[in-house]
ChimeraX commands (.cxc) that place a marker at each C-alpha (Angstrom):
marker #1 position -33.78,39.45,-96.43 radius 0.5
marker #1 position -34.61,42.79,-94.91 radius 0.5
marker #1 position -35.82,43.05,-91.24 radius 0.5
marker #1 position -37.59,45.86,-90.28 radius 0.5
marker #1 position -35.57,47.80,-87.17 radius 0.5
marker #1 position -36.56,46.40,-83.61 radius 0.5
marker #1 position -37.36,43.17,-85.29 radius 0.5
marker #1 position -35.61,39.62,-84.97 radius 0.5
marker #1 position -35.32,37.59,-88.53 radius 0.5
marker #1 position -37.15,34.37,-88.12 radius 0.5
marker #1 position -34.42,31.33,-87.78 radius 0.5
marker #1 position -34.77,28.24,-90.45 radius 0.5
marker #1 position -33.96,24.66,-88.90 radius 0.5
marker #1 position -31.72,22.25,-90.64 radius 0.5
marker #1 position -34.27,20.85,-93.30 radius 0.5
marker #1 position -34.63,24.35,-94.87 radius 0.5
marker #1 position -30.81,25.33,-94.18 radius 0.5
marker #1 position -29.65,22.11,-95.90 radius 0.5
marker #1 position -32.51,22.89,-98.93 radius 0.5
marker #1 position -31.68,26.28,-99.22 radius 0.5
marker #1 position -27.58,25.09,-99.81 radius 0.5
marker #1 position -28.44,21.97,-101.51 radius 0.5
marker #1 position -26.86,19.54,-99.34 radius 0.5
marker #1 position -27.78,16.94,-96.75 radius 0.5
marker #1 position -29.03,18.08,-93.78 radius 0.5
marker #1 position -26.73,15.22,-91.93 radius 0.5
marker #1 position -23.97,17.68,-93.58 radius 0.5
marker #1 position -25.14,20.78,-92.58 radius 0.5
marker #1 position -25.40,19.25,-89.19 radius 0.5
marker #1 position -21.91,18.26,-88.81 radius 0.5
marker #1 position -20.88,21.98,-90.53 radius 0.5
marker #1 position -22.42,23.37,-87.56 radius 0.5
marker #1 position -20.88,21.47,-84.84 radius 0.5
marker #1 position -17.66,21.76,-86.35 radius 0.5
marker #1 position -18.26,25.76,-86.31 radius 0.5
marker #1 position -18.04,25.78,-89.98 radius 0.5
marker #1 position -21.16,27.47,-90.88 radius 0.5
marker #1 position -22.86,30.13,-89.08 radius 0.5
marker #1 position -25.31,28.50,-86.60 radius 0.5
marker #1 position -26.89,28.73,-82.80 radius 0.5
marker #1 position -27.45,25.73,-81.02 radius 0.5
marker #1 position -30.97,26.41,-79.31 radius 0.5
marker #1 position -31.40,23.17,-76.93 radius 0.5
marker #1 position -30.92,20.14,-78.63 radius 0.5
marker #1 position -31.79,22.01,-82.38 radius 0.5
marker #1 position -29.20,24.01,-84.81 radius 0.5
marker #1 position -31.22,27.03,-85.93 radius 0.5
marker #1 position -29.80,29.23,-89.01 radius 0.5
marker #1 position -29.85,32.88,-89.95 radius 0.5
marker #1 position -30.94,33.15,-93.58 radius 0.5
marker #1 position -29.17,36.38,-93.74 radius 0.5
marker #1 position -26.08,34.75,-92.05 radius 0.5
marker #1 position -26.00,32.22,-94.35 radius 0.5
marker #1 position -26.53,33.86,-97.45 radius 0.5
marker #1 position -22.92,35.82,-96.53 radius 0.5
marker #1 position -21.38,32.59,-95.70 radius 0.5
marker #1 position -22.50,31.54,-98.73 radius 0.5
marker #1 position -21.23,34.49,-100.73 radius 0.5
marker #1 position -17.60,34.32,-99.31 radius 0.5
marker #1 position -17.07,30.59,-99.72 radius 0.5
marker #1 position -18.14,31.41,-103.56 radius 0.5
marker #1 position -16.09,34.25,-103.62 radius 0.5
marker #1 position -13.07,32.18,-102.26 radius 0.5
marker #1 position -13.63,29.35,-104.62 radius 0.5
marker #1 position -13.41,31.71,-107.56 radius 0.5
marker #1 position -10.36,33.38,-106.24 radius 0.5
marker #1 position -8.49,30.55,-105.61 radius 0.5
marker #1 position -9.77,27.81,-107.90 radius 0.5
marker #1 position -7.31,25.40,-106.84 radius 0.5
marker #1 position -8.44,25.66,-102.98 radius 0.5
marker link #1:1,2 radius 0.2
marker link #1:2,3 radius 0.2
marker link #1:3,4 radius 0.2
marker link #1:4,5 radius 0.2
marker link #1:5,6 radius 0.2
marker link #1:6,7 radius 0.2
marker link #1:7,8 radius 0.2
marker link #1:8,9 radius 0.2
marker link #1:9,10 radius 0.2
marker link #1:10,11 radius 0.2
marker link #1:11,12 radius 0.2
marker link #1:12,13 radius 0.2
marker link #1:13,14 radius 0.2
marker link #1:14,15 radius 0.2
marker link #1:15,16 radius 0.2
marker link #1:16,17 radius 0.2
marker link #1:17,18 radius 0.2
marker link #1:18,19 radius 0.2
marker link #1:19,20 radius 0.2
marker link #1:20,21 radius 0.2
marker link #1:21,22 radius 0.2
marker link #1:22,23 radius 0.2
marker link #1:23,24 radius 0.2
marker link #1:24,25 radius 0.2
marker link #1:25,26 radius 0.2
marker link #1:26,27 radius 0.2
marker link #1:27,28 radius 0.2
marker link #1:28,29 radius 0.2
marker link #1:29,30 radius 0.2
marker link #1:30,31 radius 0.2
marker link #1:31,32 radius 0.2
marker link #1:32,33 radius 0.2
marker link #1:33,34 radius 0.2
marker link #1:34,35 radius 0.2
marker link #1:35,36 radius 0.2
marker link #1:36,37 radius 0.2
marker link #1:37,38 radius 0.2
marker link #1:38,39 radius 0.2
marker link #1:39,40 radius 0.2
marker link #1:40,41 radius 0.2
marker link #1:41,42 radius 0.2
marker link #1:42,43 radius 0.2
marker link #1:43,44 radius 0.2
marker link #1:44,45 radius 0.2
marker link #1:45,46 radius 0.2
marker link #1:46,47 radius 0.2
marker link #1:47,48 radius 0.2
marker link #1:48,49 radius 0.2
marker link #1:49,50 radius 0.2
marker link #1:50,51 radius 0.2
marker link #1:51,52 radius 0.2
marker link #1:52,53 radius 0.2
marker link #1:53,54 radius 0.2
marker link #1:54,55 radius 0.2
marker link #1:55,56 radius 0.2
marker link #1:56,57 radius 0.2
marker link #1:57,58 radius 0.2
marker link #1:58,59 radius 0.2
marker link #1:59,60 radius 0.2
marker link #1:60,61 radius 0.2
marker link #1:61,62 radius 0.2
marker link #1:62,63 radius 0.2
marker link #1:63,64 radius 0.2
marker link #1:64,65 radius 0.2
marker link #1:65,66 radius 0.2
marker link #1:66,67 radius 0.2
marker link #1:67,68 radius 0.2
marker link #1:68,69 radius 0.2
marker link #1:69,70 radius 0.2
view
């Protein structure tokens, strides 16, 4: 996603952080309190970075495929 300069990118809550990945948003959740994804706890709410998360996403592929037995 590309942000124009001087511009924050919108954050996604859980619901569309655990739809984007696939998984539960209990799991997603617990991956962000146990610093495992990228997150920012705002209050009582975990809010995501799409473009954050799309790089996380991209290295834990890339690590997978590197080291299959990981």
């Amino acid at each position: 996603m590309n942000t124009p300069p001087g511009l924050c990118e919108p954050l996604i809550d859980v619901d569309a952080t655990a739809q984007l990945i696939g998984l539960h948003p209990k799991t997603i959740m617990r991956m962000a309190r146990d610093k495992r994804i990228p997150a920012f706890h705002l209050g009582r709410y975990w809010m995501f970075r799409p473009s954050l998360i799309d790089t996380w996403l991209t290295t834990q592929l890339q690590s997978t495929v590197a080291n299959p037995s990981a």
